[in-house]
C-alpha positions in Angstrom: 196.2 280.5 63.5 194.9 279.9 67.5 193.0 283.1 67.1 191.4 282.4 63.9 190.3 278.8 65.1 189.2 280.2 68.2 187.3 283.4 66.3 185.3 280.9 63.5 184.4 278.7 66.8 182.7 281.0 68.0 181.1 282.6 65.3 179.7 278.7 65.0 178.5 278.6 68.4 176.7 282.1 67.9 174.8 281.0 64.7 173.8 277.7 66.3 172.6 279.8 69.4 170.4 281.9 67.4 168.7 278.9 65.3 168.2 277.4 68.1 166.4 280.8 69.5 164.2 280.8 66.2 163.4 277.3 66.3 161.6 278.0 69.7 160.0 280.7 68.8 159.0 279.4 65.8 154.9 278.8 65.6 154.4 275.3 67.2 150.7 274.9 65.2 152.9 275.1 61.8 154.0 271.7 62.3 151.8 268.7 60.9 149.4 267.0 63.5 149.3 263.0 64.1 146.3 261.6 62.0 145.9 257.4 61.7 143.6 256.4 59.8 142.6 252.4 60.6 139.5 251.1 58.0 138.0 254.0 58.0 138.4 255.4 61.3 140.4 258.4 62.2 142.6 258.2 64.9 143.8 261.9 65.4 146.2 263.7 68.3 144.1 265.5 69.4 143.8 264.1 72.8 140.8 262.6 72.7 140.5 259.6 75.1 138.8 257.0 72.6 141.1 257.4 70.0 144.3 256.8 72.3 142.1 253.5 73.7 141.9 252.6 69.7 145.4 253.1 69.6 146.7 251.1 73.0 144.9 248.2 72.1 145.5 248.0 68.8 149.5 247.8 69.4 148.4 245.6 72.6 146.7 243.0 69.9 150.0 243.8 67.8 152.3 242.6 70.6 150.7 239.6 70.8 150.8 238.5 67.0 153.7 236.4 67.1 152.3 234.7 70.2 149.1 233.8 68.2 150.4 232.8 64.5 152.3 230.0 66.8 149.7 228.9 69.2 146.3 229.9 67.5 147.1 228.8 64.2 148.1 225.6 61.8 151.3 227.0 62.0 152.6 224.5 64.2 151.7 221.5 62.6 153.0 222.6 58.7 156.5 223.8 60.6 156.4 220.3 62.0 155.9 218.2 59.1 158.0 220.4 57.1 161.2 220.0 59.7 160.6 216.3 60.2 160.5 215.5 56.2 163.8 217.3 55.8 165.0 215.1 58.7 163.4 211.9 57.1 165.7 213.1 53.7 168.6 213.4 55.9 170.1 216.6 54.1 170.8 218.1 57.3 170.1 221.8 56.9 168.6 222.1 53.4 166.4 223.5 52.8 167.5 225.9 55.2 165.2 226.8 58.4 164.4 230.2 56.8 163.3 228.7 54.1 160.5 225.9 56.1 159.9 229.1 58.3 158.5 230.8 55.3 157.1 228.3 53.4 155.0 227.8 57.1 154.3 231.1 57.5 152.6 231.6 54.1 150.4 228.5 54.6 149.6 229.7 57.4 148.1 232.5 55.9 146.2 231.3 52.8 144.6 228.6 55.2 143.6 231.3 58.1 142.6 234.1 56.0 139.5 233.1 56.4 138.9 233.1 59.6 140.7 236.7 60.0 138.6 237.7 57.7 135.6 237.0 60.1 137.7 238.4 63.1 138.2 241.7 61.3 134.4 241.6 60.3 133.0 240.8 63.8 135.2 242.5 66.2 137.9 244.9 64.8 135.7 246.7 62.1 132.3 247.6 64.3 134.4 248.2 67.2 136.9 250.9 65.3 133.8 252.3 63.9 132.3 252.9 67.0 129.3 250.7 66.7 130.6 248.3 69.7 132.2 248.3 72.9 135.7 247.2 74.0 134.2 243.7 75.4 132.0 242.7 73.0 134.5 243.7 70.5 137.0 241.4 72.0 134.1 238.3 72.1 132.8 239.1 68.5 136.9 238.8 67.3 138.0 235.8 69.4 134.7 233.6 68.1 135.6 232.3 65.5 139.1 231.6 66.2 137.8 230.0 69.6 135.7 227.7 67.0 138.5 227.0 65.1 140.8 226.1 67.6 137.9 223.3 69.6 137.5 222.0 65.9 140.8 221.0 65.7 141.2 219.9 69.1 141.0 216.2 70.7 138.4 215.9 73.3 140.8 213.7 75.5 142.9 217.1 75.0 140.1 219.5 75.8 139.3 217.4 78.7 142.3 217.5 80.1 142.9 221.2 80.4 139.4 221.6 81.2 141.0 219.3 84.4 143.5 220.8 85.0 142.1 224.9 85.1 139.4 223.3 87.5 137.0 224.4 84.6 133.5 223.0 84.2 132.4 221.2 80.8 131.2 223.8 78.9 127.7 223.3 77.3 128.5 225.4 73.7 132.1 226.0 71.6 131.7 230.0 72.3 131.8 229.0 76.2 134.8 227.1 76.1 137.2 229.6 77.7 140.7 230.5 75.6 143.1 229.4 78.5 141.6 225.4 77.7 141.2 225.6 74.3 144.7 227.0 73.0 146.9 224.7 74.4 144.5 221.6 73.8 144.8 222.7 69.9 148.9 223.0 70.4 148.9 219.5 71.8 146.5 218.0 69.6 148.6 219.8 66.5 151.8 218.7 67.8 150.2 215.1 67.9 148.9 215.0 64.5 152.0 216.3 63.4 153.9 213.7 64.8 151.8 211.0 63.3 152.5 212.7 59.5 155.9 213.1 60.4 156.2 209.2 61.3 154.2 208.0 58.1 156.9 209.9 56.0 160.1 208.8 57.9 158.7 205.1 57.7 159.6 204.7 53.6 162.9 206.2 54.0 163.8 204.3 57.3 163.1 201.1 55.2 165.3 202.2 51.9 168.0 203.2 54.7 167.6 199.4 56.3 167.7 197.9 52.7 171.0 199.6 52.1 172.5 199.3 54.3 171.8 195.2 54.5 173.1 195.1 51.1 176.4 196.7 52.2 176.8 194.3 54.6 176.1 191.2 52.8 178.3 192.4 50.2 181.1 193.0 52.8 181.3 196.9 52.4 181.4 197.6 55.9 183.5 200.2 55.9 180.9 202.7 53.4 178.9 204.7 54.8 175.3 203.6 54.3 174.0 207.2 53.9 176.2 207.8 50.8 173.9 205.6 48.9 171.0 205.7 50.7 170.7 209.9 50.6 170.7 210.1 46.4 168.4 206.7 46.2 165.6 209.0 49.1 166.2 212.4 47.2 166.0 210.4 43.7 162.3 208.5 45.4 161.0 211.7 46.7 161.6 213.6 43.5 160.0 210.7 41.3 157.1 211.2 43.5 157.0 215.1 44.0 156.8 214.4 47.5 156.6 218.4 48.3 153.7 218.5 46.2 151.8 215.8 47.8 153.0 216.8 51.4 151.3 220.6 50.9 148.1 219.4 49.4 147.7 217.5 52.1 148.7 219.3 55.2 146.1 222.1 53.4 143.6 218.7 52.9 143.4 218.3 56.9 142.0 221.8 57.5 138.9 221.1 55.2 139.6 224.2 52.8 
């Protein structure tokens, strides 16, 4: 039985050797070539040195995606809102974090498609058609994000960063330089979102303070006054479709 085992081993090891001896001298130009093809530009293998620049920055600009949808975007401000009205309710976890996540995210999309629409149009396209360099490629994209981002921004904000990058006033929005401008916009959208957050908190706080006087002038001390409170806020909020009017009006404070 030893020999046998040891004879189909190496019968095994044999045929494996010689596919392995075909397989390299198999023809290499038989196997299929790299082709991408990005709106209407072809980005082959074939060692070119513009189409592997195409390539680098368009993964570079990839990278940073995640980056931008949470700096450079109204993402901040729905998330916000969205997180501070589900603490207003007090339901705790519900709806769940994936769920506000998503919900962001998707606004966040039907309000900014517009403007990547004009960043793909400006910047992306000409440059992947070959109609514009790498610099002015990256100007024409970032312009109208750049005004996006000083419309929506506080001056008192703008000043300040313009301070403290020892950055002189700039004369026009496209001169406003993105190291002032994006984190002016976060702390202008993390102000703003404060301030929606408080005017929807302020209802509830005053149905939890009613309650929970009642409780104690009827000498219920011992109840909890969020067991009556939480179905009287989720009964209020419901009666109003307070998701409803929350949405149309985050979207109402982007102009769209």
């Amino acid at each position: 039985m030893r020999r046998r085992a040891a004879t189909i081993c190496c019968l095994t090891i044999g045929a494996l050797a010689c596919a392995s001896s075909a397989w390299a001298e198999a023809d290499v130009s038989a196997l299929p070539s790299l082709a991408i093809n990005i709106g209407g530009s072809s980005l082959s293998s074939d060692g070119s040195v513009s189409a592997t620049l195409k390539l680098l920055i368009l993964l570079t600009i990839l990278s940073f995606v995640p980056a931008m949808i949470l700096t450079m975007t109204c993402f901040t401000r729905i998330a916000v809102v969205l997180g501070m009205t589900r603490t207003a309710l007090g339901t705790q976890s519900m709806p769940p974090n994936m769920v506000i996540t998503g919900l962001a995210l998707f606004l966040t999309m039907a309000i900014m498609n517009p403007i990547f629409g004009q960043m793909y149009d400006q910047g992306i396209k000409p440059f992947l058609d070959g109609q514009m360099e790498e610099k002015e490629a990256m100007t024409k994209m970032f312009s109208p994000l750049k005004t996006f981002l000083v419309r929506h921004a506080r001056e008192k904000d703008l000043a300040l960063f313009l301070d403290i990058t020892k950055s002189e006033a700039p004369a026009d929005v496209a001169d406003v330089p993105l190291q002032v401008a994006v984190p002016a916009f976060v702390l202008s959208e993390l102000n703003l979102a404060f301030q929606i957050g408080f005017l929807i908190a302020l209802p509830f706080l005053v149905l939890d303070m009613v309650v929970s006087s009642v409780l104690t002038s009827m000498s219920m001390i011992t109840l909890p006054p969020v067991v009556i409170s939480l179905p009287l806020k989720l009964m209020l909020f419901v009666l109003v479709d307070g998701w409803h009017l929350i949405i149309g009006s985050l979207v109402a404070t982007y102009h769209v």
